[in-house]
PDB file of N, CA, C and O in Angstrom:
ATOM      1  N   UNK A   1       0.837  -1.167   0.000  1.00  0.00           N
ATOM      2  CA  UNK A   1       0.000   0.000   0.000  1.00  0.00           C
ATOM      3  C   UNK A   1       0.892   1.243   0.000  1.00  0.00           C
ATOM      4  O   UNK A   1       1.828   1.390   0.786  1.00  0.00           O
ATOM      5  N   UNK A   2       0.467   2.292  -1.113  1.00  0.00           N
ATOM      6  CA  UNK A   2       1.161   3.774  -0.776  1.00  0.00           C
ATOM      7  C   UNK A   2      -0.286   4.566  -0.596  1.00  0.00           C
ATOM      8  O   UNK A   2      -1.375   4.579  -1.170  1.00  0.00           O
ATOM      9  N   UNK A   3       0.308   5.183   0.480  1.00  0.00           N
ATOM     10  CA  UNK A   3      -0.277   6.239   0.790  1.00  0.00           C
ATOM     11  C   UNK A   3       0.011   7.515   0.833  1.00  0.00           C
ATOM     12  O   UNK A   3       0.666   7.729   1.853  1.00  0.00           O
ATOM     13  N   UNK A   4      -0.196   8.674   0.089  1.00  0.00           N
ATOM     14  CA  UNK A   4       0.109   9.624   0.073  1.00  0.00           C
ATOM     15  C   UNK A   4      -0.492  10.677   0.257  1.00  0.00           C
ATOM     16  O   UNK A   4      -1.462  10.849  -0.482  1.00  0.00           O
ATOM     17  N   UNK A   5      -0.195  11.709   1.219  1.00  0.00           N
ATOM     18  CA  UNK A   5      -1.508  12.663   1.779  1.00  0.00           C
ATOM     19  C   UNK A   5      -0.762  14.347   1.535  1.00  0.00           C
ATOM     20  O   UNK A   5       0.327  14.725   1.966  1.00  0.00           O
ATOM     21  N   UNK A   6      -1.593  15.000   0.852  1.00  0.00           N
ATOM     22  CA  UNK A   6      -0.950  16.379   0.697  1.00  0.00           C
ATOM     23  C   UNK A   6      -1.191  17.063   1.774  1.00  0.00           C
ATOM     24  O   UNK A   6      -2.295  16.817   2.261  1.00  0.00           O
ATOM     25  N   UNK A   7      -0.246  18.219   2.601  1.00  0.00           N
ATOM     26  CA  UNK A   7      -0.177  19.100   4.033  1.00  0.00           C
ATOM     27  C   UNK A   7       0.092  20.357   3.478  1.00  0.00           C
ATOM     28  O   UNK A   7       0.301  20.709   2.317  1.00  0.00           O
ATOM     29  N   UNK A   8       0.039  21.026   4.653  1.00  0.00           N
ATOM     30  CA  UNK A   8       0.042  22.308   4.014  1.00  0.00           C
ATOM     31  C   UNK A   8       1.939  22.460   3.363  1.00  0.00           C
ATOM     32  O   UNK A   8       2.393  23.068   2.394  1.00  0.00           O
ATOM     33  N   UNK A   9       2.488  21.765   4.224  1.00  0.00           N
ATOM     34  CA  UNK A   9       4.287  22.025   3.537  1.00  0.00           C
ATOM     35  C   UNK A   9       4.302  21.013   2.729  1.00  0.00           C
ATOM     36  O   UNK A   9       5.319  20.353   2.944  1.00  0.00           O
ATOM     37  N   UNK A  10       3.904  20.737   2.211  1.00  0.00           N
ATOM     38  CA  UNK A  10       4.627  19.188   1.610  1.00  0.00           C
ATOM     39  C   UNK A  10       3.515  18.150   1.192  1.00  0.00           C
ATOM     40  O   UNK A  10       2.395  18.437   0.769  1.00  0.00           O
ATOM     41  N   UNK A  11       4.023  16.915   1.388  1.00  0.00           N
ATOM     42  CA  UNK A  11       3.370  15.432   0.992  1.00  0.00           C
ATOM     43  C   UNK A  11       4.157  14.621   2.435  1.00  0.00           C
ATOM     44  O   UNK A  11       5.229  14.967   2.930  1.00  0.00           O
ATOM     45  N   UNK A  12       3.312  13.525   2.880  1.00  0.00           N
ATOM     46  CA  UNK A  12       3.490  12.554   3.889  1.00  0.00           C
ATOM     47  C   UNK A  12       3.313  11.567   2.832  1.00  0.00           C
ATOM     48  O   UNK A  12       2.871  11.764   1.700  1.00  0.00           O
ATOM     49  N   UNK A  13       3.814  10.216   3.480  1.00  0.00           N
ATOM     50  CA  UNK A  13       3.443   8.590   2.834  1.00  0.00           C
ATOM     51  C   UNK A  13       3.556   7.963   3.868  1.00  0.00           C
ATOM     52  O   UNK A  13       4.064   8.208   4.963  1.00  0.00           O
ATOM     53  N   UNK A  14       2.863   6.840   3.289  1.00  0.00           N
ATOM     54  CA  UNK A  14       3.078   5.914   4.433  1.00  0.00           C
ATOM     55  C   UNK A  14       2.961   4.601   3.573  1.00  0.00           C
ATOM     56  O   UNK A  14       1.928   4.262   2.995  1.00  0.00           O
ATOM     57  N   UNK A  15       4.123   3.917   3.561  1.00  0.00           N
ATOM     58  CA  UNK A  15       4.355   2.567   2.439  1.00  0.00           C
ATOM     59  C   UNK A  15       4.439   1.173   3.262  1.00  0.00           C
ATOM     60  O   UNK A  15       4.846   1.003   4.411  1.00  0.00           O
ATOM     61  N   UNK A  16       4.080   0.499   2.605  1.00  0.00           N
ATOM     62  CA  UNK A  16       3.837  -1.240   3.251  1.00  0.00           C
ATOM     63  C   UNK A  16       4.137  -1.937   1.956  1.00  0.00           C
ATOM     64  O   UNK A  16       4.198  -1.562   0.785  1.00  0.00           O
ATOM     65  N   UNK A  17       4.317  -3.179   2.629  1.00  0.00           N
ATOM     66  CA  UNK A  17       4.558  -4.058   1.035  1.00  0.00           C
ATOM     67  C   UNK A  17       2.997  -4.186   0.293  1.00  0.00           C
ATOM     68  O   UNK A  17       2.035  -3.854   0.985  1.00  0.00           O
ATOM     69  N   UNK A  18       2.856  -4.468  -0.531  1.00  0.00           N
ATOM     70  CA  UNK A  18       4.493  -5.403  -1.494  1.00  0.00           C
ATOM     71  C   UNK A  18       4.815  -4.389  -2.603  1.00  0.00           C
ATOM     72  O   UNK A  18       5.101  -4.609  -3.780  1.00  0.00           O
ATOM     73  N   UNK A  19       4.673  -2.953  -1.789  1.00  0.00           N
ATOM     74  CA  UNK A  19       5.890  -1.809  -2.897  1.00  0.00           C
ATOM     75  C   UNK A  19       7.221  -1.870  -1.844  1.00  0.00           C
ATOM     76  O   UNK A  19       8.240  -1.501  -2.427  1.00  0.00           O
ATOM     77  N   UNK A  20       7.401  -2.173  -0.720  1.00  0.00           N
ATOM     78  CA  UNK A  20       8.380  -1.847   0.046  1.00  0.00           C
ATOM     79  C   UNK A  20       8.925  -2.912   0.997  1.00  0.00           C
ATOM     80  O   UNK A  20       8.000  -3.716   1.113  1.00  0.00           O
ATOM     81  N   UNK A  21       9.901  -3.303   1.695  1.00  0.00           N
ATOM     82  CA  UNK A  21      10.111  -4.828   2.048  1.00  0.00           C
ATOM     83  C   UNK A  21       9.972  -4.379   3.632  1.00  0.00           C
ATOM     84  O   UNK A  21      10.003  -5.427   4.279  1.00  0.00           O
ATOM     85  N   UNK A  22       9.843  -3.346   4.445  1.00  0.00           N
ATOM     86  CA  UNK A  22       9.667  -2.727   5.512  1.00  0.00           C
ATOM     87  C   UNK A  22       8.851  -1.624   5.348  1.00  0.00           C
ATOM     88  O   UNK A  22       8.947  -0.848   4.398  1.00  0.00           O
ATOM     89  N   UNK A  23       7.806  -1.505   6.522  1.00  0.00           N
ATOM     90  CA  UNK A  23       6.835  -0.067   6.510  1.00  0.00           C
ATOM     91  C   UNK A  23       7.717   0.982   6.679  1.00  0.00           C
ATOM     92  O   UNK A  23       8.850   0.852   7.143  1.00  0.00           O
ATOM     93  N   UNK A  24       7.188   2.087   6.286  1.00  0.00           N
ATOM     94  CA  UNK A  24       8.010   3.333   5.913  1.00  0.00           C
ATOM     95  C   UNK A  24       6.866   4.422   6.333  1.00  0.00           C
ATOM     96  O   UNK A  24       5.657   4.206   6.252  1.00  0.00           O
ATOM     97  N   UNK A  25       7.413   5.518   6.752  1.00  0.00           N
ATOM     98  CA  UNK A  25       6.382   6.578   6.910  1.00  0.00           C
ATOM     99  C   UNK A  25       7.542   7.944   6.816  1.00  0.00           C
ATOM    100  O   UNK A  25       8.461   8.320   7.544  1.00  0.00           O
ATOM    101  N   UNK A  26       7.157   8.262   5.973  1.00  0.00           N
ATOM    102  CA  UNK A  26       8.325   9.901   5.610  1.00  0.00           C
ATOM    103  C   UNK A  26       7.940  10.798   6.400  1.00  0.00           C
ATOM    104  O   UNK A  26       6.890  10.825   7.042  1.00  0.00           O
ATOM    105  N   UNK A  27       8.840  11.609   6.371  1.00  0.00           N
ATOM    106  CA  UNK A  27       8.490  13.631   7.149  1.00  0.00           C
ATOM    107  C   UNK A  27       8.034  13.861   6.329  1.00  0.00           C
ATOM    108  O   UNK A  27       8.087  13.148   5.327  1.00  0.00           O
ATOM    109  N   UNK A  28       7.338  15.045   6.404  1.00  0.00           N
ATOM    110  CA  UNK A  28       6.907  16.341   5.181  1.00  0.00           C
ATOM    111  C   UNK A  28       7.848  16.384   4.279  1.00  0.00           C
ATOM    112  O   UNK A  28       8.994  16.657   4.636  1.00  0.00           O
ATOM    113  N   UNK A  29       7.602  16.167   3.163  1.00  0.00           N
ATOM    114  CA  UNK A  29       8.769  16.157   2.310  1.00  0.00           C
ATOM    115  C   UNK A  29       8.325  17.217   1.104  1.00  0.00           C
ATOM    116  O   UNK A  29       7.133  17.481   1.256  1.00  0.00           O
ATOM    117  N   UNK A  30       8.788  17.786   0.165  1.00  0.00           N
ATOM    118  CA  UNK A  30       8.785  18.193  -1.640  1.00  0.00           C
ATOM    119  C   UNK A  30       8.073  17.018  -2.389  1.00  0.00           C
ATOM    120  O   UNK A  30       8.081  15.898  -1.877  1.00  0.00           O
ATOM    121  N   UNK A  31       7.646  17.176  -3.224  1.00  0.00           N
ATOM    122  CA  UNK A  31       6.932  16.234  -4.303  1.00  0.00           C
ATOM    123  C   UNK A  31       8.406  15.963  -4.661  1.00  0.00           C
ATOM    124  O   UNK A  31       8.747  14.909  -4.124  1.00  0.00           O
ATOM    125  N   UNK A  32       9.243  16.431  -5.252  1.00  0.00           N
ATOM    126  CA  UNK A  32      10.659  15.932  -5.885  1.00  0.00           C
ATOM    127  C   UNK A  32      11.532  15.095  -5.068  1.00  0.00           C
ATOM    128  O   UNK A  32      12.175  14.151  -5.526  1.00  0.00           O
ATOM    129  N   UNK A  33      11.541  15.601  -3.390  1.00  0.00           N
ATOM    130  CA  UNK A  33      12.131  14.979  -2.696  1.00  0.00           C
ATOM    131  C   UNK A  33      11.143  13.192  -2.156  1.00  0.00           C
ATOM    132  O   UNK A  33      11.644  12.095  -1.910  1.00  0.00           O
ATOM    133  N   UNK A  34       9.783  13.585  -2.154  1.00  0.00           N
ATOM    134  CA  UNK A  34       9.247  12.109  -1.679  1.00  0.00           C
ATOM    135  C   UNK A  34       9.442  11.314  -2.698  1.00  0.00           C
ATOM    136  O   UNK A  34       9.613  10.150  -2.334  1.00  0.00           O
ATOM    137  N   UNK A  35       9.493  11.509  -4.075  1.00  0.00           N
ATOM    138  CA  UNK A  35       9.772  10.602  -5.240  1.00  0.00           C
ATOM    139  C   UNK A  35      11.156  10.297  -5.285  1.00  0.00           C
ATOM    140  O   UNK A  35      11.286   9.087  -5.471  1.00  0.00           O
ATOM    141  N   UNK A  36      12.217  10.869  -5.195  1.00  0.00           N
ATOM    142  CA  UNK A  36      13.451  10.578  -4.661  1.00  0.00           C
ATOM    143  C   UNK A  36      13.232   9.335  -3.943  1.00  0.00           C
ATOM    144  O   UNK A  36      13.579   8.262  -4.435  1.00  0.00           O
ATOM    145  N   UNK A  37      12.502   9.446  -2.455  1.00  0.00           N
ATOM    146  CA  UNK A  37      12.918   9.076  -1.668  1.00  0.00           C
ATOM    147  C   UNK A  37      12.626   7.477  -1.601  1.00  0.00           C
ATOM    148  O   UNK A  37      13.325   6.529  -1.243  1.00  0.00           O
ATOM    149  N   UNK A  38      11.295   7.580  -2.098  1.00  0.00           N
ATOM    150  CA  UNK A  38      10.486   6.549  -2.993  1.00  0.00           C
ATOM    151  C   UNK A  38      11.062   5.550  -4.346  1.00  0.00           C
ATOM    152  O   UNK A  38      10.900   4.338  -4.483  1.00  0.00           O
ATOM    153  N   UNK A  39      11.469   6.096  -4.869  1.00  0.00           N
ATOM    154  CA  UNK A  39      12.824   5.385  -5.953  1.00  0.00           C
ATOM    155  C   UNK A  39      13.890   4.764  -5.444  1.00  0.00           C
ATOM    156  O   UNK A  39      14.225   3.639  -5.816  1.00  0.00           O
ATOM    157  N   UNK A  40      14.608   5.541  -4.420  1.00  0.00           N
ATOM    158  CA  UNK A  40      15.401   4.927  -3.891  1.00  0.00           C
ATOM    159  C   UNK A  40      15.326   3.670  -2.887  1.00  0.00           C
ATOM    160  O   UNK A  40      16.273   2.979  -2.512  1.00  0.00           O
ATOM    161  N   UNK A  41      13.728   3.521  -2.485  1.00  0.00           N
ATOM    162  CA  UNK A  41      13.054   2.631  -1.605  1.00  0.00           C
ATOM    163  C   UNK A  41      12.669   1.424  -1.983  1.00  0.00           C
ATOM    164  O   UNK A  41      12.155   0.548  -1.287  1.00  0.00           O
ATOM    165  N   UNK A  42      13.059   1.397  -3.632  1.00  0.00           N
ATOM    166  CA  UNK A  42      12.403   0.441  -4.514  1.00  0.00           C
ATOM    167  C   UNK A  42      11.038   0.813  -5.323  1.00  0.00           C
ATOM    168  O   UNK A  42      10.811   0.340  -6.437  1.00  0.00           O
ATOM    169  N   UNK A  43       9.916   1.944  -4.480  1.00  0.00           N
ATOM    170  CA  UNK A  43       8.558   2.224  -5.211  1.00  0.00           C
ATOM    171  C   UNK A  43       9.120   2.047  -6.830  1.00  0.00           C
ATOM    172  O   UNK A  43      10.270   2.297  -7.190  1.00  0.00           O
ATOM    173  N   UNK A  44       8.202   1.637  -7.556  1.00  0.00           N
ATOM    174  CA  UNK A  44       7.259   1.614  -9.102  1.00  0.00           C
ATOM    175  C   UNK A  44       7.422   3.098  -9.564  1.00  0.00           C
ATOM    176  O   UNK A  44       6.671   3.657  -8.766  1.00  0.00           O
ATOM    177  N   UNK A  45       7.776   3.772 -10.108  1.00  0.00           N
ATOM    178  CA  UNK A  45       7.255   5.086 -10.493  1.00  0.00           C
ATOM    179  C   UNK A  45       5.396   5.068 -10.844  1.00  0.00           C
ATOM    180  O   UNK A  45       4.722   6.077 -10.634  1.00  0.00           O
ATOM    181  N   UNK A  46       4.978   4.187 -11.213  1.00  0.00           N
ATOM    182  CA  UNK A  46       3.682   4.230 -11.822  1.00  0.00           C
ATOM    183  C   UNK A  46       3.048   4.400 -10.427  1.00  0.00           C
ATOM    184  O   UNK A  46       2.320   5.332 -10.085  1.00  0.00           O
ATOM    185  N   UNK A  47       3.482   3.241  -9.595  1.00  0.00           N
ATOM    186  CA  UNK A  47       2.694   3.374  -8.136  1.00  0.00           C
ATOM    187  C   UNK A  47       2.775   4.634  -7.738  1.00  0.00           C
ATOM    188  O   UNK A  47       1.682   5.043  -7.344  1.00  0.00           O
ATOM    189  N   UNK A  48       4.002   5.761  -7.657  1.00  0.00           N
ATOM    190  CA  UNK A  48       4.033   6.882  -7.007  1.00  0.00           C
ATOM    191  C   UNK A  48       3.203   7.361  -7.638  1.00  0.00           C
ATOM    192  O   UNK A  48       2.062   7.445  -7.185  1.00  0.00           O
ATOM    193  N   UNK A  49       3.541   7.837  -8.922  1.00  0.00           N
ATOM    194  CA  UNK A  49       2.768   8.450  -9.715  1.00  0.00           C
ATOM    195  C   UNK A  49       0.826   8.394  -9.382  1.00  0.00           C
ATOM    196  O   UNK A  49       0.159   9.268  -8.829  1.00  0.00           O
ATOM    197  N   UNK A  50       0.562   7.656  -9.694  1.00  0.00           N
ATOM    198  CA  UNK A  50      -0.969   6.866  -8.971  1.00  0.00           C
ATOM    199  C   UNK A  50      -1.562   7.329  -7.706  1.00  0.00           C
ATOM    200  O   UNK A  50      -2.704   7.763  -7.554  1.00  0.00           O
ATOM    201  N   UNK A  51      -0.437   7.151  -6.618  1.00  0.00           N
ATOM    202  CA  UNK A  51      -0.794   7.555  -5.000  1.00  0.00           C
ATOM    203  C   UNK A  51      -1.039   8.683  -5.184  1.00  0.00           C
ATOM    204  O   UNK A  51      -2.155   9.078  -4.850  1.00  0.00           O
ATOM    205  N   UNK A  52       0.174   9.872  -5.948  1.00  0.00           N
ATOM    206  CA  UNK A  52       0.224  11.226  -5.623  1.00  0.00           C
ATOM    207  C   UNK A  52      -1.336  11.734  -6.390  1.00  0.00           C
ATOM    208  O   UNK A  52      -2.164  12.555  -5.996  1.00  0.00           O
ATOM    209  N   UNK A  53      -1.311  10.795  -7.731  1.00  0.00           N
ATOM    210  CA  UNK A  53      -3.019  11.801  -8.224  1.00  0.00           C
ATOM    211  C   UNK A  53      -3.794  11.559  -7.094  1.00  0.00           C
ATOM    212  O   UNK A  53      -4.403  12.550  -6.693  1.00  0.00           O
ATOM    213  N   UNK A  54      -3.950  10.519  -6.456  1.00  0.00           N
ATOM    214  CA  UNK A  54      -4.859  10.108  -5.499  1.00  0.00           C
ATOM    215  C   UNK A  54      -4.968  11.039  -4.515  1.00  0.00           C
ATOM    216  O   UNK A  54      -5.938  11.785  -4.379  1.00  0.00           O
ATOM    217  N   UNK A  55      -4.119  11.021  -3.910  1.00  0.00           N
ATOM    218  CA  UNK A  55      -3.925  12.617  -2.877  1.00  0.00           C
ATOM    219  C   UNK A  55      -3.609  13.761  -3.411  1.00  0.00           C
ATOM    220  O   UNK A  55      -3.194  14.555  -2.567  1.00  0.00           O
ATOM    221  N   UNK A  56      -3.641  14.209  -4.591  1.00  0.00           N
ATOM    222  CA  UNK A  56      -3.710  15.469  -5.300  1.00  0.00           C
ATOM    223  C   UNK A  56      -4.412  15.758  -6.629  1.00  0.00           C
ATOM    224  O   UNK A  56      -4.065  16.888  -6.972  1.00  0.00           O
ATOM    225  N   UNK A  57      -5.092  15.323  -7.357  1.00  0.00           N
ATOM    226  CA  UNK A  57      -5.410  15.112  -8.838  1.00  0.00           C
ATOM    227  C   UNK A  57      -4.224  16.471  -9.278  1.00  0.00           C
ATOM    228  O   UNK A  57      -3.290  15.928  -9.867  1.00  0.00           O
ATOM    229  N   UNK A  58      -4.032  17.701  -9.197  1.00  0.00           N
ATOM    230  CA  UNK A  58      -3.550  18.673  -9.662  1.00  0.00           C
ATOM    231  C   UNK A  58      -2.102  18.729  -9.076  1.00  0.00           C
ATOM    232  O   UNK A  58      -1.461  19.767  -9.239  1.00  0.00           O
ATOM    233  N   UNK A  59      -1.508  17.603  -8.358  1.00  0.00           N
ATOM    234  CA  UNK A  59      -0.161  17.428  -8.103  1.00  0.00           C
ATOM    235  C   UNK A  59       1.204  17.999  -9.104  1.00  0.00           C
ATOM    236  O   UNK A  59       2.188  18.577  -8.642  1.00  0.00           O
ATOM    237  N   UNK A  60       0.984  17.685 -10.538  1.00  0.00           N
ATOM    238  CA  UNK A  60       1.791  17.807 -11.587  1.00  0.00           C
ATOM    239  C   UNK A  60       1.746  19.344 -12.201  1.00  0.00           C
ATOM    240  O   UNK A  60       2.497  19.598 -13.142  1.00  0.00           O
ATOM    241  N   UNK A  61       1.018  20.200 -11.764  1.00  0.00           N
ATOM    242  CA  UNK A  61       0.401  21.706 -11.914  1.00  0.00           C
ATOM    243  C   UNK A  61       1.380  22.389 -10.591  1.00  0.00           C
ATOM    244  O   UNK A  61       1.487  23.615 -10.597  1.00  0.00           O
ATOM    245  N   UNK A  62       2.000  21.700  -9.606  1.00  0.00           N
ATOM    246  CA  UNK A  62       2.409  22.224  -8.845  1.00  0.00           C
ATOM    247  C   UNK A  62       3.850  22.448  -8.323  1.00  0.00           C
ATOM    248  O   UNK A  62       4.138  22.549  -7.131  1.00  0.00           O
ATOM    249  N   UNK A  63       4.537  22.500  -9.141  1.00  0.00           N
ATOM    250  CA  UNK A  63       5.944  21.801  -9.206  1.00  0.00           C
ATOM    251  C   UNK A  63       6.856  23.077  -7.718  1.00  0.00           C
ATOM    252  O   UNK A  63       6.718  24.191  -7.213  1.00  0.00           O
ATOM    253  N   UNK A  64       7.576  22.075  -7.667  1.00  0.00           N
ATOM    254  CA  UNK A  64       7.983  22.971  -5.870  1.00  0.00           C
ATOM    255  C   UNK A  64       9.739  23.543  -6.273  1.00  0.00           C
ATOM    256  O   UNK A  64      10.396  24.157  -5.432  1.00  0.00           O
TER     257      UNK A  64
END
């Protein structure tokens, strides 16, 4: 499961398998920096991609 929730600074997640081999829960992060952080974690780009419309439809309109 990704979960991704937009805040007023940033984006939160909160990842479980079977995108991730340990639960994960980020700080407030940048859209650039949680996808970073997320790539480097193993996430799918498609999965990120997916979560973030989910918690933002206008995510990609917003570049930080």
């Amino acid at each position: 499961m990704i979960k991704i929730e937009k805040v007023q600074d940033g984006y939160l997640a909160h990842v479980t398998s079977p995108h991730i081999q340990e639960e994960w829960k980020s700080p407030t992060l940048s859209c650039s920096e949680l996808v970073k952080e997320l790539r480097f974690r193993g996430v799918h780009t498609t999965s990120i991609s997916d979560a973030f419309y989910e918690a933002d439809p206008n995510w990609l309109q917003n570049p930080d």
